[in-house]
LOPASE-13646 format. One record per residue (C-alpha): x, y, z; residue number from 1. Coordinates in nm, 2 decimals. Layout:
REM residues N
   east  north     up seq
      X      Y      Z NUM
...
This chain:
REM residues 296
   east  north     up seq
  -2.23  20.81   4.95   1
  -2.36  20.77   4.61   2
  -2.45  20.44   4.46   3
  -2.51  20.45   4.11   4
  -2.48  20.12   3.97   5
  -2.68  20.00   4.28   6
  -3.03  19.96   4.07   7
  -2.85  19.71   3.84   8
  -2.81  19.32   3.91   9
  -2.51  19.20   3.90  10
  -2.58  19.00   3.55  11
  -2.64  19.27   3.40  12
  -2.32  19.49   3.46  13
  -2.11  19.18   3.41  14
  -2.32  19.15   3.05  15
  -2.27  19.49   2.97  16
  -1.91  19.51   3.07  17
  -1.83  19.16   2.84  18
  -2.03  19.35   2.53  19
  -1.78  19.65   2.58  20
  -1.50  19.48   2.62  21
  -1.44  19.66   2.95  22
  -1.20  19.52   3.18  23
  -1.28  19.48   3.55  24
  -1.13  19.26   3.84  25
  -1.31  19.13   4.10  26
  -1.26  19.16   4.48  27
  -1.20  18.78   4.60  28
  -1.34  18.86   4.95  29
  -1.70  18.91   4.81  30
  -1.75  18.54   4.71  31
  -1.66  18.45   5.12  32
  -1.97  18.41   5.33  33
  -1.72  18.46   5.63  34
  -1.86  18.89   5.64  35
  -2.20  18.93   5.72  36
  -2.28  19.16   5.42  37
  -2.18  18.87   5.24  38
  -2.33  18.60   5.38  39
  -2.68  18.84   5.26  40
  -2.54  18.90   4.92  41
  -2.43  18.53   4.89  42
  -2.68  18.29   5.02  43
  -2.98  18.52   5.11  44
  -3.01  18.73   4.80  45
  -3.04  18.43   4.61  46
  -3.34  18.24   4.78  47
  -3.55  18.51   4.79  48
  -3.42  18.57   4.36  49
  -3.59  18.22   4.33  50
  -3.87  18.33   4.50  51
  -3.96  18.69   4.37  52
  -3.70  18.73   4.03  53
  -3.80  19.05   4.06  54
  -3.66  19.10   4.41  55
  -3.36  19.32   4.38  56
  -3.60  19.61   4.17  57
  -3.83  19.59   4.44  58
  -3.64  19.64   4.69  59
  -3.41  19.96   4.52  60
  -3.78  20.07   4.46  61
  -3.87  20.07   4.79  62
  -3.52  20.24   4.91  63
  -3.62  20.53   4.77  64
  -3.98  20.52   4.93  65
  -3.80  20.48   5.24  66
  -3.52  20.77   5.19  67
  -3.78  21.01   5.10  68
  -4.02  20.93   5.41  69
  -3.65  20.94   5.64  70
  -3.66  21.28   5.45  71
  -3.93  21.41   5.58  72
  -3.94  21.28   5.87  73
  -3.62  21.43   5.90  74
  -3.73  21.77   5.84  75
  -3.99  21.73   6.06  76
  -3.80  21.68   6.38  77
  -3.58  21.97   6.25  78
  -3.44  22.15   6.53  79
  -3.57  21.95   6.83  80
  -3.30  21.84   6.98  81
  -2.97  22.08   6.85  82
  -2.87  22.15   7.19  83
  -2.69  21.89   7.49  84
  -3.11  21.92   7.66  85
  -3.37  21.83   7.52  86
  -3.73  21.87   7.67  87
  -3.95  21.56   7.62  88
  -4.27  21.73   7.58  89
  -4.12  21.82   7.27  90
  -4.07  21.48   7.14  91
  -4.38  21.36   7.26  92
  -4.48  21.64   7.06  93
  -4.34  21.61   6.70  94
  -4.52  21.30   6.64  95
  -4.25  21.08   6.60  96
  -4.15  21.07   6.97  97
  -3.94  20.71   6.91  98
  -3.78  20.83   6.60  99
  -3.70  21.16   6.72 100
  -3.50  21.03   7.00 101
  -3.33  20.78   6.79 102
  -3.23  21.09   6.57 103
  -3.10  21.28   6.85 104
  -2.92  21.01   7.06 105
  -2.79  20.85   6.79 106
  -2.57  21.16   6.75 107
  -2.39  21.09   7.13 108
  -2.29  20.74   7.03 109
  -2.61  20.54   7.16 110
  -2.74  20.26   6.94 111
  -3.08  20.16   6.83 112
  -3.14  19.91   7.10 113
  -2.98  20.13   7.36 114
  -3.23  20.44   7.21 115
  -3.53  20.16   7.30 116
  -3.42  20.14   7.70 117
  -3.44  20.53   7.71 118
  -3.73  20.52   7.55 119
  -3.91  20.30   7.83 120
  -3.72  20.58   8.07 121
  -3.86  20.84   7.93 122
  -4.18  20.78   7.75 123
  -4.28  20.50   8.04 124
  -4.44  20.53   8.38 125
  -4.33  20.73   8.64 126
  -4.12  21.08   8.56 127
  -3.76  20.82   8.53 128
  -3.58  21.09   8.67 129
  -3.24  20.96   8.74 130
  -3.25  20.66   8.53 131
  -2.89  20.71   8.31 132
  -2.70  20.55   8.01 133
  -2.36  20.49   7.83 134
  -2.26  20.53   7.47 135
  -1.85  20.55   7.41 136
  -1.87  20.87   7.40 137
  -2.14  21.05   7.61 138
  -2.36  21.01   7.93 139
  -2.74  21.02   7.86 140
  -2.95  21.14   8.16 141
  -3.32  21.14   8.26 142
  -3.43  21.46   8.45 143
  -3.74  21.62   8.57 144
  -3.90  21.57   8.17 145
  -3.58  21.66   8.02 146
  -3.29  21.43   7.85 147
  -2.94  21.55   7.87 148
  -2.64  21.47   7.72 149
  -2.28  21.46   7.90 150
  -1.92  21.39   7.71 151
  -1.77  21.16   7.92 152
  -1.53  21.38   8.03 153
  -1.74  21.58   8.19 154
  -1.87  21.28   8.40 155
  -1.79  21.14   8.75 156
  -1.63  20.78   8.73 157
  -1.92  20.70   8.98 158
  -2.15  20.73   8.70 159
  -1.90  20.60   8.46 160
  -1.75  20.88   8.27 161
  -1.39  20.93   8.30 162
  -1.37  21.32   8.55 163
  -1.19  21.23   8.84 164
  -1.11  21.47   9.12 165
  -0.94  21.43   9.40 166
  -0.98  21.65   9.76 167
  -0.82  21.93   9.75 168
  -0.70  22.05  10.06 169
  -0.61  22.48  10.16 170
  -0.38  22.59  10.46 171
  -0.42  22.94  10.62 172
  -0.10  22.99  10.50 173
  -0.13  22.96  10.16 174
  -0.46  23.19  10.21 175
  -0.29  23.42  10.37 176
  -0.04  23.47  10.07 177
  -0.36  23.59   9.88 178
  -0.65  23.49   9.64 179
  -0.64  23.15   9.61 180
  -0.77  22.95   9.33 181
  -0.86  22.59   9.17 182
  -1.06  22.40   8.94 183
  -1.29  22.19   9.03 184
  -1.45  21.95   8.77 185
  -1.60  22.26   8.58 186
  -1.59  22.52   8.80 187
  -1.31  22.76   8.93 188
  -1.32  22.80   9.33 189
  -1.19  23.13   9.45 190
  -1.10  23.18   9.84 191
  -0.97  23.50   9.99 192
  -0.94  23.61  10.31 193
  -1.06  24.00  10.44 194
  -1.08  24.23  10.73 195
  -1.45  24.23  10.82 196
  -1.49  24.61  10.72 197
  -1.44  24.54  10.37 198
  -1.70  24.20  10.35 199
  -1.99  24.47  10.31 200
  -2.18  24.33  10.02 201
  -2.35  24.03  10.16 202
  -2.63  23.98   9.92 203
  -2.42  23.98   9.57 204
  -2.47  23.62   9.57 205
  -2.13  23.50   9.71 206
  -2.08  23.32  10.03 207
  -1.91  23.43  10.30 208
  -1.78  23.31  10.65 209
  -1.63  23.36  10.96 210
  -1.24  23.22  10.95 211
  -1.21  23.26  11.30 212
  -1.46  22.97  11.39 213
  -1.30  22.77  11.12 214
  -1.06  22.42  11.15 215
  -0.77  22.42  10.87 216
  -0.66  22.27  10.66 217
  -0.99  22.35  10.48 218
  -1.11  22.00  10.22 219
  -1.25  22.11   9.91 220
  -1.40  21.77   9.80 221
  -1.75  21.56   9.66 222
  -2.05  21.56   9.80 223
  -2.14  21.23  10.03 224
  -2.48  21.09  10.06 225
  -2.40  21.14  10.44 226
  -2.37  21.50  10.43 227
  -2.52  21.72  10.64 228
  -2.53  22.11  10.75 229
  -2.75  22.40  10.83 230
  -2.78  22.63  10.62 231
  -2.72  23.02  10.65 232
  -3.09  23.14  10.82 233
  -3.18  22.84  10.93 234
  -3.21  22.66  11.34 235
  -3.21  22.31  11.22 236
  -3.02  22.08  11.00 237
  -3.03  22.00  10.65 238
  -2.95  21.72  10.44 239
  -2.71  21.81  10.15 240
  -2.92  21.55   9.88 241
  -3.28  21.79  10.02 242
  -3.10  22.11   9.93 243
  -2.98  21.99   9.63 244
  -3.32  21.83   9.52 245
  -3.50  22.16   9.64 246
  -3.24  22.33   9.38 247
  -3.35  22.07   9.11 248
  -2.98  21.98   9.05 249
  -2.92  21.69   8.83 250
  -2.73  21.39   8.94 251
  -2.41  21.55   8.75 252
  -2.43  21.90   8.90 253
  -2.47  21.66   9.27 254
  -2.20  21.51   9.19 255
  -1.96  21.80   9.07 256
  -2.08  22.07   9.29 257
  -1.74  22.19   9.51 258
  -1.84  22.07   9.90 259
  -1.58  22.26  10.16 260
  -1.53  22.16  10.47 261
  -1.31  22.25  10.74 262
  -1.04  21.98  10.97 263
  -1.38  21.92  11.23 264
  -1.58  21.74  10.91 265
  -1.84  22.02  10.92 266
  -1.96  22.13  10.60 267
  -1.94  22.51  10.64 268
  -2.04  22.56  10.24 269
  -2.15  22.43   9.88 270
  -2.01  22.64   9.66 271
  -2.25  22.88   9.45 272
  -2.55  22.79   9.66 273
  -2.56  22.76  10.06 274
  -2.34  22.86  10.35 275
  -2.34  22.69  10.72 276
  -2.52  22.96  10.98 277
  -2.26  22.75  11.21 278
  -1.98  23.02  11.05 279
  -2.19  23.31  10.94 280
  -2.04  23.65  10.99 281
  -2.16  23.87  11.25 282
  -2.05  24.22  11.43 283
  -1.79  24.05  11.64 284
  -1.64  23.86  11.32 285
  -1.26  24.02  11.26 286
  -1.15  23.77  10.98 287
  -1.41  23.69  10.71 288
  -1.35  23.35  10.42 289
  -1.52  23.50  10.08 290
  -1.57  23.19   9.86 291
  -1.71  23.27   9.51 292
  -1.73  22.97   9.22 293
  -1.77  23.05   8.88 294
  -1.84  22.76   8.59 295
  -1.60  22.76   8.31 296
């Protein structure tokens, strides 16, 4: 927005416009101290008139001291933050770590004093992993020395964003009737069901499990904090929350991740990452569950 009759007073346009006869009208809501911005123009401006009459040159004088060190300041944290994850070692970095943040986050909606909380998070003791905050518009997460930043959408009400799911539950029938498919917060669950002969490719990164051990309706749901399985190799059991700290997940990607179950309650998989040894295929398996997940 340009201003350009900003660096004159007031007396002197009104002066100028009377000596030209040049008409003008003024706005009536300026002269009421009921706004804020005129309650400063009105009865602040003034005072400090009185005391400095040079006031209002001073201060356009220093506005532009002030643009032109934003400027550079500007340029300077160029490029930090352009992406949804930004490292903080970076910000620590550019030598304007409080500025730089308040630069990047005030992009998501969060305000200055809001940018000072995630500054204690991230800049204070302790790594703050976890520690999370609200704009209108975004989520704001500390994690392992990174910030992120969620829309809302893409959040679990849990955590105060507006992605809701509900369980999602899949028949043998409708398996039966061929690939079966749904979305999941952001990811696209795919379930089929094969002879055993043609599950060959075990290592390709999908998951895959013996149907004949398993209880339908199978639950396609959240993780709980409760949750508990052991995973594919493994004797003993396994928290869910270990596997997913031993993965590095954020609290989003806990919170999002597709959890399957079967009609027992045992988890027999987390989609993209772990399957239960309790179902794992073997020579005298005859029905095998492929379950593959891809993020859209």
């Amino acid at each position: 927005i340009l201003r350009p009759m900003l660096v004159f007073p007031r007396e002197e346009i009104e002066a100028f416009a009377a000596a030209n006869s040049i008409l003008y009208r003024n706005d009536s809501t300026n002269f009421s101290s009921e706004y804020k911005r005129n309650r400063i123009r009105n009865e602040v401006f003034p005072i400090l008139r009185k005391i400095n009459p040079s006031f209002l040159k001073t201060i356009v004088s220093d506005m532009d001291y002030f643009s032109e060190v934003s400027d550079m300041a500007d340029s300077r944290i160029e490029g930090l933050g352009s992406g949804t994850s930004v490292e903080v070692s970076v910000l620590k970095e550019s030598g304007l770590p409080s500025y730089a943040l308040f630069r990047i986050a005030e992009r998501y909606g969060f305000s200055s004093a809001q940018c000072r909380d995630i500054e204690k998070a991230v800049y204070g003791g302790g790594s703050g992993t976890g520690k999370h905050f609200l704009s209108s518009s975004h989520f704001a997460l500390v994690d392992r020395g990174r910030l992120l930043f969620y829309p809302l959408e893409q959040v679990p009400v849990q955590l105060g964003g507006k992605a809701l799911r509900a369980d999602i539950l899949v028949s043998r029938e409708e398996l039966a009737q061929g690939s079966y498919e749904t979305e999941f917060f952001s990811a696209r669950v795919v379930l089929n069901l094969e002879n055993s002969d043609k599950a060959r490719n075990m290592s390709d990164g999908r998951l895959y499990l013996d149907a004949g051990r398993l209880a339908f309706p199978l639950r396609i749901r959240q993780w709980r904090v409760s949750d508990r399985m052991r995973p594919f190799g493994m004797k003993g059991w396994k928290k869910l929350s270990d596997i997913f700290s031993d993965a590095k997940m954020t609290l989003v990607q806990k919170l999002t991740v597709p959890v399957i179950e079967d009609a027992t309650g045992a988890v027999v998989a987390i989609t993209g990452m772990k399957s239960s040894e309790d179902f794992r295929v073997t020579g005298c398996t005859e029905e095998v569950l492929h379950v593959a997940m891809e993020r859209l």
